[in-house]
C-alpha positions, -999 to +999 in steps of 0.1 A: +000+000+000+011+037-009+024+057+016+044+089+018+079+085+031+094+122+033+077+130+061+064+162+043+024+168+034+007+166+005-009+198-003-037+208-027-039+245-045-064+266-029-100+270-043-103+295-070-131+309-089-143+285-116-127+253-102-149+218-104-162+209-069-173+170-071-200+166-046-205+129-030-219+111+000-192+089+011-213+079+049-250+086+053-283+096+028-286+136+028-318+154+021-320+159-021-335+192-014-302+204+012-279+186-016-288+211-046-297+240-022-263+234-015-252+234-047-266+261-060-249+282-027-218+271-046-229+277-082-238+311-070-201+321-059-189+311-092-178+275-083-186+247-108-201+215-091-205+182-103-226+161-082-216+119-079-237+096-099-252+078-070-253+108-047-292+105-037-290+072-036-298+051-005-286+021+007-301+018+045-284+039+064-254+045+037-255+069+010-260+039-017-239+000-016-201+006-007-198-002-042-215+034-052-201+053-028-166+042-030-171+050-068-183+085-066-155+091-042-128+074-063-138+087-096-136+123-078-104+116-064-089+109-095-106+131-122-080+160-131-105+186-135-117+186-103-099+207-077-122+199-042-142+168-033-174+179-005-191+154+013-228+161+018-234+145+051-218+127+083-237+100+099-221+066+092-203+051+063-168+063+054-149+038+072-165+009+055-150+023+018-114+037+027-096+002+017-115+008-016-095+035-026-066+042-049-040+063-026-019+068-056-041+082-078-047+108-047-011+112-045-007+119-081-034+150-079-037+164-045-072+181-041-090+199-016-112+168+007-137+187+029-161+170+059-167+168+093-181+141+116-179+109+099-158+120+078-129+121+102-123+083+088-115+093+052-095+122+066-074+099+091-068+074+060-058+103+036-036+110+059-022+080+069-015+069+033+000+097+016-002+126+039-028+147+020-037+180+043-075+176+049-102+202+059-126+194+084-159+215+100-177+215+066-208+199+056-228+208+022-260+196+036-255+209+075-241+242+062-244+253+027-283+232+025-302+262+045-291+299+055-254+293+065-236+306+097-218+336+091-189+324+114-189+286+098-193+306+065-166+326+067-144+300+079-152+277+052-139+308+025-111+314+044-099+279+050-100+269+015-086+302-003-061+315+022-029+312+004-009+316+037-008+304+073-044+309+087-024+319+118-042+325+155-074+308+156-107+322+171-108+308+210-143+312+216-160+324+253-160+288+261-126+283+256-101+271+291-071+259+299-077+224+313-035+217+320-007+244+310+022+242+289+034+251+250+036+222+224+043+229+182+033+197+159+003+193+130-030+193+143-045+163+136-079+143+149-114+154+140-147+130+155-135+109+187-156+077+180-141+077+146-106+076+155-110+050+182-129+030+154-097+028+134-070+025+157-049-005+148-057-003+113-034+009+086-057+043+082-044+064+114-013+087+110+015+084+133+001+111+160+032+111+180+041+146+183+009+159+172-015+185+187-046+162+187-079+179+183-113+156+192-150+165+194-183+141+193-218+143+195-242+119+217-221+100+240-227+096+270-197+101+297-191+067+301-187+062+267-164+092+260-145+079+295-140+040+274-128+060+241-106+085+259-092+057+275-087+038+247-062+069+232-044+062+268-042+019+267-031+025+226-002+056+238-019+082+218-023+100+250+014+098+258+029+105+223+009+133+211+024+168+217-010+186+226-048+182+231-071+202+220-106+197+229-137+209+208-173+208+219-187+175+231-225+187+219-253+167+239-225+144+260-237+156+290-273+158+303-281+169+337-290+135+348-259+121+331-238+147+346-252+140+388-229+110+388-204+117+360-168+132+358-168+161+335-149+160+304-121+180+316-118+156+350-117+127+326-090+138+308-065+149+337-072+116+353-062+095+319-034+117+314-018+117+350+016+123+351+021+136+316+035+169+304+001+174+283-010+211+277-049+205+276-073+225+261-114+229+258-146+245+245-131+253+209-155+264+190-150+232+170-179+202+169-217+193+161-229+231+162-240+257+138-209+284+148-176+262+141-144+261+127-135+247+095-095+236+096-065+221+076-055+191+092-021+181+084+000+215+087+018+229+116+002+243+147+013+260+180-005+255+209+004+281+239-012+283+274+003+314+285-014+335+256-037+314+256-031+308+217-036+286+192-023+287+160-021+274+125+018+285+116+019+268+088+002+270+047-022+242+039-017+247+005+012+241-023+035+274-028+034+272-068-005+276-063-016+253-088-009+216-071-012+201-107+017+173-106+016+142-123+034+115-100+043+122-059+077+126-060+078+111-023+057+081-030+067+047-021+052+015-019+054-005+010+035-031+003+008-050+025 
């Protein structure tokens, strides 16, 4: 299997007016209506968009068969023209198609891959496999399908057209400083249940060194308690550099809560003993007001500001990111 050996990312050019966006549903069904109101949001700010051929299909609870959905994704993935691949919806589904992929072909073309939520699986195995910076926060259905956020809105434009370092990030009134301290590494992570998921697979990046960024929606304590310990039995916990906590939306109901650690107390206990600078409340998760962010690139995280930042570009410095082979690319072999 493909893999990236330089220990440098694979970055796409930024979006520019014009460029092909392929739309597909790599995890769960999406409203048809939220799809092409979606669509036509993009459309509108002079973005082409090609939707995949078995985008409103349904499949259960998946977006169509594996079959369908790992072909929408793969032809996207590996069609020249296009320059970003959205996903329409979270839910459930991603992890079940990310052996079905072609790595190199991603390698060869690096584009823009944009989700949140379930999507964290795809992202991890980009990752993993060739080291492809991936944005995360974005959702065409949960964002661009009915009167946007002007925060997430913004964020999305400026994620995926800033040519530069995106810089100091937007803390939020929620924000604290769980445990001190000053760590530098790429932010990686996205959707807790989906990492844990995927842990001792071949589709998780090395995270040692990282600043580690996690957020989920309708766990209960217990449940984030078994995953979060899961990072600490597996060493995540004791590799990464940093962790960065987003917003654990509906986690924690007041009956829940009357004989429950809170997140924060969960954390300091699994991490006892460690050097850790621990962060919460960014304004990162299953809400309307988020962040949309490069995983992949460089980021400083700094209690004493507090600050975090993104220090480095997520995209290639020639601004096109039209290659023909990954220089870097080797195979490994499984």
């Amino acid at each position: 299997m493909l893999r990236c050996g330089s220990g440098m990312a694979l970055k796409p050019a930024p979006l520019a007016p014009g460029d092909l966006i392929a739309l597909v549903g790599p995890s769960g069904p999406a409203p048809r209506e939220r799809l092409e109101a979606g669509a036509a949001y993009l459309e509108g700010r002079g973005y082409r968009v090609r939707p995949g051929r078995h985008l409103f299909e349904r499949h259960d609870y998946l977006a169509g068969t594996d079959a369908q959905r790992a072909a929408d994704l793969g032809e996207a993935l590996a069609d020249p023209q296009v320059r970003a691949v959205f996903c329409g919806r979270g839910g459930y589904g991603a992890g079940r198609i990310i052996d079905r992929l072609d790595y190199g072909l991603v390698a060869a073309d690096p584009k823009i891959v944009l989700g949140f939520s379930d999507t964290t699986a795809l992202h991890l195995a980009l990752q993993a496999r060739c080291d492809l910076v991936c944005f995360t926060g974005g959702l065409v259905s949960m964002d661009l399908g009915r009167e946007p956020d002007p925060f997430t809105e913004g964020w999305w434009w400026r994620a995926l057209t800033t040519p530069g370092p995106l810089g100091p990030l937007p803390l939020g009134e929620q924000f604290k400083v769980v445990r001190p301290g000053r760590a530098e590494g790429p932010l990686r992570g996205g959707c807790l249940s989906l990492l844990c998921s995927l842990l001792g697979s071949p589709y998780v990046p090395d995270l040692k060194g990282s600043i580690l960024l996690l957020e989920d929606v309708d766990e209960s304590p217990y449940r984030l308690d078994r995953m979060l310990n899961q990072l600490r039995l597996a060493g995540v916990l004791r590799e990464v550099a940093g962790l960065v906590l987003g917003q654990f939306m509906d986690c924690f109901t007041p009956a829940e809560m009357e004989r429950s650690p809170a997140l924060e107390e969960m954390v300091m206990e699994l991490t006892e003993g460690l050097e850790l600078p621990v962060v919460a409340g960014l304004p990162y998760g299953h809400f309307a007001r988020r962040l949309v962010l490069p995983l992949g690139v460089r980021a400083v995280l700094d209690t004493a500001q507090p600050q975090l930042s993104l220090v480095e570009s997520a995209f290639r410095p020639d601004q096109e990111g039209r290659v023909e082979t990954c220089p870097y690319a080797r195979d490994e072999g499984d």
